[in-house]
N, CA, C and O atoms as a DFTB+ gen file, in Angstrom:
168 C
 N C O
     1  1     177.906     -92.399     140.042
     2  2     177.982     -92.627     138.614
     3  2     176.589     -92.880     138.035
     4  3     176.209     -92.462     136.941
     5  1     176.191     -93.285     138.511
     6  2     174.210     -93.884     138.545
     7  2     173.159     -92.818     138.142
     8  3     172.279     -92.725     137.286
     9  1     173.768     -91.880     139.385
    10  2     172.702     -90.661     139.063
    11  2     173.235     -89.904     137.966
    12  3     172.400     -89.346     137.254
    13  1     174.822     -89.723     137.591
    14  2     175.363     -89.222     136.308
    15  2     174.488     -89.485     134.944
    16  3     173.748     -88.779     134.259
    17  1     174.921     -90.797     134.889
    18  2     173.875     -91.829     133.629
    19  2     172.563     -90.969     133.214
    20  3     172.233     -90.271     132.256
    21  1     171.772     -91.547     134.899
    22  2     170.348     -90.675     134.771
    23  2     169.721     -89.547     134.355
    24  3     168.585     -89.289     133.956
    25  1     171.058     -88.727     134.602
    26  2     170.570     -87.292     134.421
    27  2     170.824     -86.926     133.155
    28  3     169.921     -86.360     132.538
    29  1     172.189     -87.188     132.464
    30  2     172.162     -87.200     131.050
    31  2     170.818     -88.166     130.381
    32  3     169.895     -87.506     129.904
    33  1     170.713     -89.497     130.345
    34  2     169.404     -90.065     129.682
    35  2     167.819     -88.658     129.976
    36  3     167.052     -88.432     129.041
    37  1     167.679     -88.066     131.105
    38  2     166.864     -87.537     131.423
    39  2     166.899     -85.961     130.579
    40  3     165.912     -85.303     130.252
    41  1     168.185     -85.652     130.382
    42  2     168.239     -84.344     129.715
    43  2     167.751     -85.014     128.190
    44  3     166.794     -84.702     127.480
    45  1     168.507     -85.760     128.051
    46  2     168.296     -86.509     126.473
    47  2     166.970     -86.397     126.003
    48  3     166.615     -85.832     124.968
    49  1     166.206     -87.019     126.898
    50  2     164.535     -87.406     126.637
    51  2     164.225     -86.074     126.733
    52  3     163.483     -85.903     125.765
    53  1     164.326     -85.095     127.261
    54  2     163.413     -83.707     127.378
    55  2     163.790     -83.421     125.819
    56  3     162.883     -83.391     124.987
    57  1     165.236     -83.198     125.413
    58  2     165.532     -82.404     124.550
    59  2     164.843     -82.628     122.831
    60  3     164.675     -81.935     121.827
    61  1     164.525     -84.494     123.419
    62  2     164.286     -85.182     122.102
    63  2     162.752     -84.681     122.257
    64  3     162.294     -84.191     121.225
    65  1     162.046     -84.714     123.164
    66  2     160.706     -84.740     123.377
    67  2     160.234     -83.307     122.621
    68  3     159.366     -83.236     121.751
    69  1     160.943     -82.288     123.116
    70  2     160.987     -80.882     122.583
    71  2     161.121     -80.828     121.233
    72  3     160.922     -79.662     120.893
    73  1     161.372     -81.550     120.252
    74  2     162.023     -81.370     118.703
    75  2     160.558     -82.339     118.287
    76  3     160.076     -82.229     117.160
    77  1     160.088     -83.047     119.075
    78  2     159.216     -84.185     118.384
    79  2     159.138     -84.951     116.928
    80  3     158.332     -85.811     116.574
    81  1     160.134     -84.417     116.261
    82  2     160.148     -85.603     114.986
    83  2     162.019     -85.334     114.892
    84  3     162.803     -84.554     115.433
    85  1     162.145     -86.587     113.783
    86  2     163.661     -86.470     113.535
    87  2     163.865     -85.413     113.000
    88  3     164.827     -84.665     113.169
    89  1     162.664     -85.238     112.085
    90  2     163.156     -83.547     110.960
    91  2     163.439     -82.275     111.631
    92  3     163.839     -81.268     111.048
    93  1     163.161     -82.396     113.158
    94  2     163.117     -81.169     113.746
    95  2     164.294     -81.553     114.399
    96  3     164.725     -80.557     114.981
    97  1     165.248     -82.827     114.638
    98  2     166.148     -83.116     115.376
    99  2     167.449     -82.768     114.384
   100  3     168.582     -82.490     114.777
   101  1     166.907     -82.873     112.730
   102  2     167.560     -82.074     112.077
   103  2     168.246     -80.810     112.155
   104  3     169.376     -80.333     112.266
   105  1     167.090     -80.508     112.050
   106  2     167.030     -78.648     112.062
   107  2     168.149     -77.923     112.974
   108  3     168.954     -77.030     112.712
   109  1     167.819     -78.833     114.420
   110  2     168.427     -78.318     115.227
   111  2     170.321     -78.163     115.322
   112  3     171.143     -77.286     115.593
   113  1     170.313     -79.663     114.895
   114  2     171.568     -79.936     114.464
   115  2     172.362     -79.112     113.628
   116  3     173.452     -78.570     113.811
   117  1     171.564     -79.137     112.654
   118  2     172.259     -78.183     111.405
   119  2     171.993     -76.352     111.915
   120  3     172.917     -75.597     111.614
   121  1     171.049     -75.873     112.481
   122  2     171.444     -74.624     113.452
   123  2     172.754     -74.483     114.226
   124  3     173.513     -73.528     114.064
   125  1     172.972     -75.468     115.061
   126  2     174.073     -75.632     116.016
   127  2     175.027     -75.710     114.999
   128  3     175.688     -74.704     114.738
   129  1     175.189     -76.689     114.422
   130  2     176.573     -76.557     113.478
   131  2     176.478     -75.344     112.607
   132  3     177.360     -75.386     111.749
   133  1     175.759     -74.324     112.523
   134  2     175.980     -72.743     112.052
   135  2     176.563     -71.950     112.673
   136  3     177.403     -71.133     112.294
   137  1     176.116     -72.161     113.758
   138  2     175.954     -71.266     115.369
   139  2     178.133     -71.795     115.213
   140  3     178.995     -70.952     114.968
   141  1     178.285     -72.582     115.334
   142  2     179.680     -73.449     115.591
   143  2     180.313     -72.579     114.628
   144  3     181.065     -71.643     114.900
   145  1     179.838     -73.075     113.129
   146  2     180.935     -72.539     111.301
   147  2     180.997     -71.082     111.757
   148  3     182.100     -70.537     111.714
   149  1     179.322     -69.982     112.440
   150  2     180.282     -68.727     112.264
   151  2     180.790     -68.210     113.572
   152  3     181.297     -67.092     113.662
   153  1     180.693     -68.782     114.285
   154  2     181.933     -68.758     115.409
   155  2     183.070     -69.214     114.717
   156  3     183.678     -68.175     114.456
   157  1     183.393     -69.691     114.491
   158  2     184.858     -70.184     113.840
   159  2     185.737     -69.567     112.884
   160  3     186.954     -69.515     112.709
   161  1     184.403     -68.986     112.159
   162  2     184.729     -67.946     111.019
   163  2     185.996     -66.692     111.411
   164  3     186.989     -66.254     110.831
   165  1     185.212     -66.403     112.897
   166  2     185.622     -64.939     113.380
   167  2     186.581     -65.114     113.923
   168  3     187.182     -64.170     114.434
């Protein structure tokens, strides 16, 4: 369960590290939830 934890916190930090500000943690968010609306669409 330990190393579970770890590895999610560890994906976490790369993904956040990669976006480097919130505005880009934005961006991403609101991409993905596009990527999601026009999948859904179809």
């Amino acid at each position: 369960m330990n190393k579970l934890i770890t590895v999610f916190f560890l994906a976490l930090a790369l993904t956040l590290s990669a976006c480097n500000t919130l505005k880009g943690v934005g961006q991403d968010l609101q991409k993905a939830g596009e990527k999601i609306e026009d999948a859904a669409k179809k």
